[in-house]
N, CA, C and O of each residue as an XYZ file, in Angstrom:
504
protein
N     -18.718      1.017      6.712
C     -17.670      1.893      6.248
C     -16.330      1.455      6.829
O     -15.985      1.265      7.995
N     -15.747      1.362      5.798
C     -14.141      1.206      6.329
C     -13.101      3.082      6.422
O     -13.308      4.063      5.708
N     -12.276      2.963      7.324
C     -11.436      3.748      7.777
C     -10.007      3.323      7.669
O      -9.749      2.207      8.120
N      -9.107      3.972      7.187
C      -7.901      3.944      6.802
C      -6.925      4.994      7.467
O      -7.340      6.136      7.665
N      -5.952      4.722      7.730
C      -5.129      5.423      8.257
C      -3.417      5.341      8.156
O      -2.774      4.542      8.837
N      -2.696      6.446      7.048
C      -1.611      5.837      6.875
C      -0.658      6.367      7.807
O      -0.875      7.468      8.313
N       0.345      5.730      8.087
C       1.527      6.390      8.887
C       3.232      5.981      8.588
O       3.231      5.075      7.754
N       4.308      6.254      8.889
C       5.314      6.026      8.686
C       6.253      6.733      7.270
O       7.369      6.330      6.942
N       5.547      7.771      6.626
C       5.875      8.664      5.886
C       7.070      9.074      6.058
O       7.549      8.891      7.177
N       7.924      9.759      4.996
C       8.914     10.817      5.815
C       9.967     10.980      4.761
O       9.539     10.996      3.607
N      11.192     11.096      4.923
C      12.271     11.553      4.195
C      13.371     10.606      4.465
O      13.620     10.454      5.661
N      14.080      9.939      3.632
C      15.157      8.910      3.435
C      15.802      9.173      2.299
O      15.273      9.762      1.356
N      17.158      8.694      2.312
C      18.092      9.056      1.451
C      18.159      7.870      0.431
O      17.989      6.739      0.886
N      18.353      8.001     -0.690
C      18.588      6.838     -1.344
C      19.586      5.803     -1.395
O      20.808      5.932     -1.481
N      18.775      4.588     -1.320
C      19.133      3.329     -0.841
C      18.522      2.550      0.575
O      18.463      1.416      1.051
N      18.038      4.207      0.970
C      17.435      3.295      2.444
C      16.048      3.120      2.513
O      15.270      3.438      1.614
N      15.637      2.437      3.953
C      14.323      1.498      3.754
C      13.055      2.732      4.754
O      13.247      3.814      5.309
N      12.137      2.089      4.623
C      11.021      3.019      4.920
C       9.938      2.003      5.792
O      10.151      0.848      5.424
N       8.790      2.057      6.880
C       8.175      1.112      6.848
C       7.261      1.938      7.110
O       7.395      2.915      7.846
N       5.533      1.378      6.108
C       4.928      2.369      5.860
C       2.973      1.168      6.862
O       2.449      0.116      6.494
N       2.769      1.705      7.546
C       1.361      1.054      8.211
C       0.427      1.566      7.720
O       0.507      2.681      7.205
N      -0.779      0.804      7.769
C      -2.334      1.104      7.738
C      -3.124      0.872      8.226
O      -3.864     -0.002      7.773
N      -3.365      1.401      9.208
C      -4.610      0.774     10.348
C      -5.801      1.127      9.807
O      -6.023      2.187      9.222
N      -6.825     -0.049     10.062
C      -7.998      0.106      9.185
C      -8.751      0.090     10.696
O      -8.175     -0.056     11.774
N     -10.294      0.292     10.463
C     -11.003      0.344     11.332
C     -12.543      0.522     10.581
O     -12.747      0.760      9.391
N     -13.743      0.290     11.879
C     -14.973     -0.613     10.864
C     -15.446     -1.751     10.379
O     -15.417     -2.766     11.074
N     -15.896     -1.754      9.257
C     -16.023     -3.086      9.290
C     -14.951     -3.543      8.321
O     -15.014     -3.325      7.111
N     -13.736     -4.340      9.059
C     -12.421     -4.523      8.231
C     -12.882     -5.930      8.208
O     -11.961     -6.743      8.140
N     -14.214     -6.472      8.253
C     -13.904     -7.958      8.109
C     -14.516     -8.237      6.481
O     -14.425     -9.369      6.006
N     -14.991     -7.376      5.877
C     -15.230     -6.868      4.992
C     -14.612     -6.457      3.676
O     -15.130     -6.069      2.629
N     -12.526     -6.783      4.267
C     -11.314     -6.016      3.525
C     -11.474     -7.503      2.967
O     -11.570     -8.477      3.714
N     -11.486     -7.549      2.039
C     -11.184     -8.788      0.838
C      -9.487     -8.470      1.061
O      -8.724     -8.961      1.894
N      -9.254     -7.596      0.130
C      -7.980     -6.872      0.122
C      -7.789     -5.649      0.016
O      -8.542     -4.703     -0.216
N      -6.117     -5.796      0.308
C      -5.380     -4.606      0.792
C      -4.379     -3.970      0.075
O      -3.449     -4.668     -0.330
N      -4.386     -2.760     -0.165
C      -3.865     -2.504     -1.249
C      -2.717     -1.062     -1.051
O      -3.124     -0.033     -0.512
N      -1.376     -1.186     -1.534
C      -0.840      0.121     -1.782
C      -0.458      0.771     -3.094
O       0.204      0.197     -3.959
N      -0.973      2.156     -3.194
C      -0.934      2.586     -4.624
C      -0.044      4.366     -4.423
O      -0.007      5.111     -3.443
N       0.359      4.466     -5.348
C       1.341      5.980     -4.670
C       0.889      7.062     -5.896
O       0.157      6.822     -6.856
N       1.335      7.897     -5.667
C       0.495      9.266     -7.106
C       2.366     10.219     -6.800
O       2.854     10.777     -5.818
N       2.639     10.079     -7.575
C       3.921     11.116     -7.524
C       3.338     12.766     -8.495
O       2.327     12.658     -9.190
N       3.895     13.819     -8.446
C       3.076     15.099     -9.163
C       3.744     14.698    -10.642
O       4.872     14.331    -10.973
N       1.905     15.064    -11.721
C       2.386     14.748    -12.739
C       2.030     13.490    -13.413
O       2.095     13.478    -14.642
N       1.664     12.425    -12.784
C       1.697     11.185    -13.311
C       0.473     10.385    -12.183
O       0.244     10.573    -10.988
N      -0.069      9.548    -13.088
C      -1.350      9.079    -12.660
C      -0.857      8.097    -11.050
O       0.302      8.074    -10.635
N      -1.630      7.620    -10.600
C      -1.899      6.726     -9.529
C      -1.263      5.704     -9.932
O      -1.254      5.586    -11.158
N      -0.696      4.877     -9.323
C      -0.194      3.621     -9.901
C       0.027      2.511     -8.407
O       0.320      2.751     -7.236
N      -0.264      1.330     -9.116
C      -0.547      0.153     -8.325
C       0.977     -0.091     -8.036
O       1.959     -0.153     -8.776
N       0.772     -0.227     -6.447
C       2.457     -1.113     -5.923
C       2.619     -2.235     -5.162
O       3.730     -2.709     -4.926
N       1.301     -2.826     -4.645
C       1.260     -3.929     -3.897
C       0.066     -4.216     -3.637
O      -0.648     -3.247     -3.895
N      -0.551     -5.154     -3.215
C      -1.812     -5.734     -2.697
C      -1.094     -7.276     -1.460
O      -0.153     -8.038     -1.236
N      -2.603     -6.787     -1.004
C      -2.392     -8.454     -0.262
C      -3.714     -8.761      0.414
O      -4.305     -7.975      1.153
N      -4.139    -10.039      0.074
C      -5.382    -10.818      0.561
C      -5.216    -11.478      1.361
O      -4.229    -12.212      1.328
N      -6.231    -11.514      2.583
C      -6.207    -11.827      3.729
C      -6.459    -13.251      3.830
O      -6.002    -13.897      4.773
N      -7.131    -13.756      2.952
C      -7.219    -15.103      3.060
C      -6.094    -15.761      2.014
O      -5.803    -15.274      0.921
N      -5.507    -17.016      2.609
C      -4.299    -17.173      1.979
C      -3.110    -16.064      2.281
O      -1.984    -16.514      2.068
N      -3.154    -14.865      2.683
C      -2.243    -14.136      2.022
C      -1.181    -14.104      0.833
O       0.016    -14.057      0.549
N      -2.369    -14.158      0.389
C      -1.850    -14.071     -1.556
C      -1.199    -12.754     -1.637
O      -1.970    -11.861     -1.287
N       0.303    -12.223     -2.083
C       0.467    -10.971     -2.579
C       0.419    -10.669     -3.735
O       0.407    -11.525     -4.620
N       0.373     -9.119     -4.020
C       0.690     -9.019     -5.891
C       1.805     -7.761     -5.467
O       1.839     -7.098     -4.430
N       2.736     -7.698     -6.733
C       3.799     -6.392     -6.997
C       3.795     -5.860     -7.919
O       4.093     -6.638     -8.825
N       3.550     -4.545     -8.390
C       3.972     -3.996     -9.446
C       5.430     -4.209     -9.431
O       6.185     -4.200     -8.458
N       5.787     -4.469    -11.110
C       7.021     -4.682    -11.661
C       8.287     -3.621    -11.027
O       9.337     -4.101    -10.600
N       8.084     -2.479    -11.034
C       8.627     -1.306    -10.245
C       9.484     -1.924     -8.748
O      10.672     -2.200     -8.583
N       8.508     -1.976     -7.967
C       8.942     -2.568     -6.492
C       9.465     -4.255     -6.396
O      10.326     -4.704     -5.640
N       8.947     -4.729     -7.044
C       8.883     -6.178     -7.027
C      10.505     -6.429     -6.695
O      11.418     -6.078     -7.442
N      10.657     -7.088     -5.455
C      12.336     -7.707     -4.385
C      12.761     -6.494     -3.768
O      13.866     -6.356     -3.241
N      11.899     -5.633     -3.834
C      11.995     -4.384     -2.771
C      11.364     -3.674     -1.880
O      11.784     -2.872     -1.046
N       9.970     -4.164     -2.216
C       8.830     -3.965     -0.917
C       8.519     -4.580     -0.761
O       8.331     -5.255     -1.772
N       8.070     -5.197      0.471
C       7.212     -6.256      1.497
C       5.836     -5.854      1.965
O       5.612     -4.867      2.666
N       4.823     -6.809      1.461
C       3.473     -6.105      2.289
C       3.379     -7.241      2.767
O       3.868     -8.266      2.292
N       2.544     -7.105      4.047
C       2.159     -8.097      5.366
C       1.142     -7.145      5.834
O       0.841     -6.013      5.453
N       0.676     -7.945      6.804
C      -0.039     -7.860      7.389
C      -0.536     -8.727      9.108
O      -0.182     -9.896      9.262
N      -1.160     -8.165      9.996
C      -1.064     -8.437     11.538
C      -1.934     -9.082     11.692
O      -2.971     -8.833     11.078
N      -1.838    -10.396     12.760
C      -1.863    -11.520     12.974
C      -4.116    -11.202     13.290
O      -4.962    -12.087     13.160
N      -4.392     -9.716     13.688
C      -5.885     -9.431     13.989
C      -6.242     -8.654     12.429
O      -7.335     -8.089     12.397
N      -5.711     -8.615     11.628
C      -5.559     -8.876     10.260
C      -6.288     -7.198     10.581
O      -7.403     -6.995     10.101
N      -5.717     -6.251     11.258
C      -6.473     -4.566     10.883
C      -4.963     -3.685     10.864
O      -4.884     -2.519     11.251
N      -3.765     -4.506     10.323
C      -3.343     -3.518     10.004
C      -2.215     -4.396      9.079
O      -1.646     -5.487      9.119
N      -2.280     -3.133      8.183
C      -0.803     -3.818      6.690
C      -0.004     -3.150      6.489
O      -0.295     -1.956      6.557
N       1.050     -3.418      6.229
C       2.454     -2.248      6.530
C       3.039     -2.434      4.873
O       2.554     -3.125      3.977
N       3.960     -1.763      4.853
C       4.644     -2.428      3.453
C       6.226     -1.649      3.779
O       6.575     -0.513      4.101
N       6.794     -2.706      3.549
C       8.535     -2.613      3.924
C       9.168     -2.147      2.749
O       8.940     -2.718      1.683
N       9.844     -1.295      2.804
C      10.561     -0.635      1.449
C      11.818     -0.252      1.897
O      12.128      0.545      2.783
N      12.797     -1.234      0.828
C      14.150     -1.348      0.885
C      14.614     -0.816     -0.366
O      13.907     -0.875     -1.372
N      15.570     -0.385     -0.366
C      16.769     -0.217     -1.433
C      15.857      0.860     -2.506
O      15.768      0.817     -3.733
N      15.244      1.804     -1.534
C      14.835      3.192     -2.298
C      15.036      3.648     -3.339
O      15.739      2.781     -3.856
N      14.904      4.524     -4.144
C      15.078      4.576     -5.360
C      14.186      6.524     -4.967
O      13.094      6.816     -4.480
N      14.986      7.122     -5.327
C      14.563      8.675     -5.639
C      13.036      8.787     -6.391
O      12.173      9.578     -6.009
N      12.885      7.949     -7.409
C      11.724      7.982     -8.204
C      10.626      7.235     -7.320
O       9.456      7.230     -7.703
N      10.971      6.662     -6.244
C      10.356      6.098     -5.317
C       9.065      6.989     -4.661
O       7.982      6.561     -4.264
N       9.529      8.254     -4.689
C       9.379      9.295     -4.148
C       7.404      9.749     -4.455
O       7.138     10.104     -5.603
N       6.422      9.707     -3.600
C       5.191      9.900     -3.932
C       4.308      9.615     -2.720
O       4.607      8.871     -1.786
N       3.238     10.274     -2.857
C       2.232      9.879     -1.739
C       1.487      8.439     -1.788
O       0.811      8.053     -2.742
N       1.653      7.940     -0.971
C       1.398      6.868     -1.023
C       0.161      6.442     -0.097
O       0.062      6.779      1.083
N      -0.738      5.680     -0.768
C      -2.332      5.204     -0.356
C      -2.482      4.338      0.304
O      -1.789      3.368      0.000
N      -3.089      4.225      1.101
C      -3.726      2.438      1.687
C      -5.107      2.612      1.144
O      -5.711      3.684      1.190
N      -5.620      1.410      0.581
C      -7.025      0.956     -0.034
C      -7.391     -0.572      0.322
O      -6.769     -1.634      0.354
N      -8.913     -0.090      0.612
C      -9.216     -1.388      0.654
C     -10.142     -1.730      0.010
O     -11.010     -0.888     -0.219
N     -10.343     -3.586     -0.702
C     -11.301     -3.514     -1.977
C     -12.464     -4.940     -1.213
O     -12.308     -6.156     -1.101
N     -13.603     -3.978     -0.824
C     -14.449     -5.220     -0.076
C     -15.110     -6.080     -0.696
O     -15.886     -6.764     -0.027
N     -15.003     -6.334     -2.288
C     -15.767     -6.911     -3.040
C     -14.490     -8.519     -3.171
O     -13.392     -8.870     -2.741
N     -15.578     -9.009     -4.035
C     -14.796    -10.427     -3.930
C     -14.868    -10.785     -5.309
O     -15.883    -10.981     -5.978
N     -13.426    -10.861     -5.727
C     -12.365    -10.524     -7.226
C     -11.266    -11.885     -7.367
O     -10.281    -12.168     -6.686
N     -11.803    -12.487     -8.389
C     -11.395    -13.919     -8.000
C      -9.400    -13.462     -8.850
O      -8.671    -14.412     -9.134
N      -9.037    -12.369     -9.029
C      -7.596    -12.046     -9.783
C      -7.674    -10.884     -8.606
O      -8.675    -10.349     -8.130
N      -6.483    -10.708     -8.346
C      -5.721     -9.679     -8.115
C      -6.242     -8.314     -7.966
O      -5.964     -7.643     -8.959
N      -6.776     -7.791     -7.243
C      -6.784     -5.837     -8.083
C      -5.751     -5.041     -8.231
O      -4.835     -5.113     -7.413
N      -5.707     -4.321     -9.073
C      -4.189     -3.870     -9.215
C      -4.982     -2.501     -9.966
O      -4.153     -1.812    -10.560
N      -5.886     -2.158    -10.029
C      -6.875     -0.337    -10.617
C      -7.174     -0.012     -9.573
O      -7.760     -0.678     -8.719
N      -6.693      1.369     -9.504
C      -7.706      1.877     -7.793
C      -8.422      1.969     -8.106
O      -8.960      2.775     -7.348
N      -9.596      1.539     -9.401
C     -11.458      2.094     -9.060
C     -11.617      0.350     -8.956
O     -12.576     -0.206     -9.492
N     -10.661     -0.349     -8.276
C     -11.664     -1.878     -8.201
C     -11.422     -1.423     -6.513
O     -11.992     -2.215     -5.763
N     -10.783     -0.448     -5.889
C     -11.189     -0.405     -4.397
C     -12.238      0.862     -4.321
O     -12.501      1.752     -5.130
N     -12.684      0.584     -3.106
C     -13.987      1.076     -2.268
C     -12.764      1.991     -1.597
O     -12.639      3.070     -2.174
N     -11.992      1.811     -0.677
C     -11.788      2.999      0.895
C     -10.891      3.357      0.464
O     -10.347      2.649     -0.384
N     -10.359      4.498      0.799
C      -8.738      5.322      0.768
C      -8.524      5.557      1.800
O      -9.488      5.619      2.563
N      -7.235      5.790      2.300
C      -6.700      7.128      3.135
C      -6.348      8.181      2.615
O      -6.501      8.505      1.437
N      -5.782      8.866      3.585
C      -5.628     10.012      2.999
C      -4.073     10.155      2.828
O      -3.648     11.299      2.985
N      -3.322      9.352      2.586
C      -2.048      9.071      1.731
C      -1.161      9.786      3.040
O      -1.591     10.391      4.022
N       0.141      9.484      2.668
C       1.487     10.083      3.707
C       2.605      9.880      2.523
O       2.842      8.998      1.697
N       3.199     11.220      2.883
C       4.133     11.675      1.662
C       5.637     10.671      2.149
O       6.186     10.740      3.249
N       5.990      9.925      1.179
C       7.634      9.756      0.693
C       8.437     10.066      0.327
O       8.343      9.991     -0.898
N       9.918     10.672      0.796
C      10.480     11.712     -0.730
C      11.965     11.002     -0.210
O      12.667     11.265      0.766
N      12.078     10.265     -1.006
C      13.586      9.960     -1.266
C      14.552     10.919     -1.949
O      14.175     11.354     -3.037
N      15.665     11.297     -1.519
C      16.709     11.956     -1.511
C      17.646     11.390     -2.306
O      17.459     10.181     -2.168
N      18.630     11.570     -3.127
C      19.697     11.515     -4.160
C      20.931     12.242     -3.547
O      21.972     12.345     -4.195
């Protein structure tokens, strides 16, 4: 079983940056990849980043793409994702997932991951 844990949530005004962690725990050797997905009220789940540990290959939804950064730490159990130049619609709970199966493309559906957290709210300001 993998364990997830998000942190760095909170309230920012628009235009400014956010940095959002996920400490995993278990068997994280297991995380193929890593994934952030956000649910705003109203509107389905939607994919905003991934990143694979081998290579560190990333993916972006079109949305974020030259405005969030995902990485990840050098004992490869925790992935952050850097969010610059905010955007109000930005605004949603946002997931860490991890997908332990081995997916020779990208995942970008949360039912191709296995673990969640239990999300930490974003709310950009206007």
């Amino acid at each position: 079983q993998v364990q997830l844990v998000e942190s760095g949530g909170g309230l920012v005004q628009a235009g400014g940056s956010l940095r959002l962690s996920c400490a995993a725990s278990g068997r994280t050797f297991s995380s193929y990849t890593m994934g952030w997905f956000r649910q705003a009220p109203g509107v389905e789940r939607e994919f905003v980043a991934a990143i694979r540990w081998r290579g560190s290959i990333t993916s972006y939804a079109d949305s974020v793409k030259g405005r969030f950064t995902i990485s990840g730490d050098n004992a490869k159990n925790t992935v952050n994702l850097e969010m610059n130049s905010l955007k109000p619609e930005d605004t949603a709970v946002y997931y860490c997932a991890a997908d332990v199966t081995v997916t020779f493309g990208m995942p970008r559906m949360s039912v191709q991951y296995e673990y969640w957290g239990r999300g930490t709210q974003v709310t950009v300001s206007s």
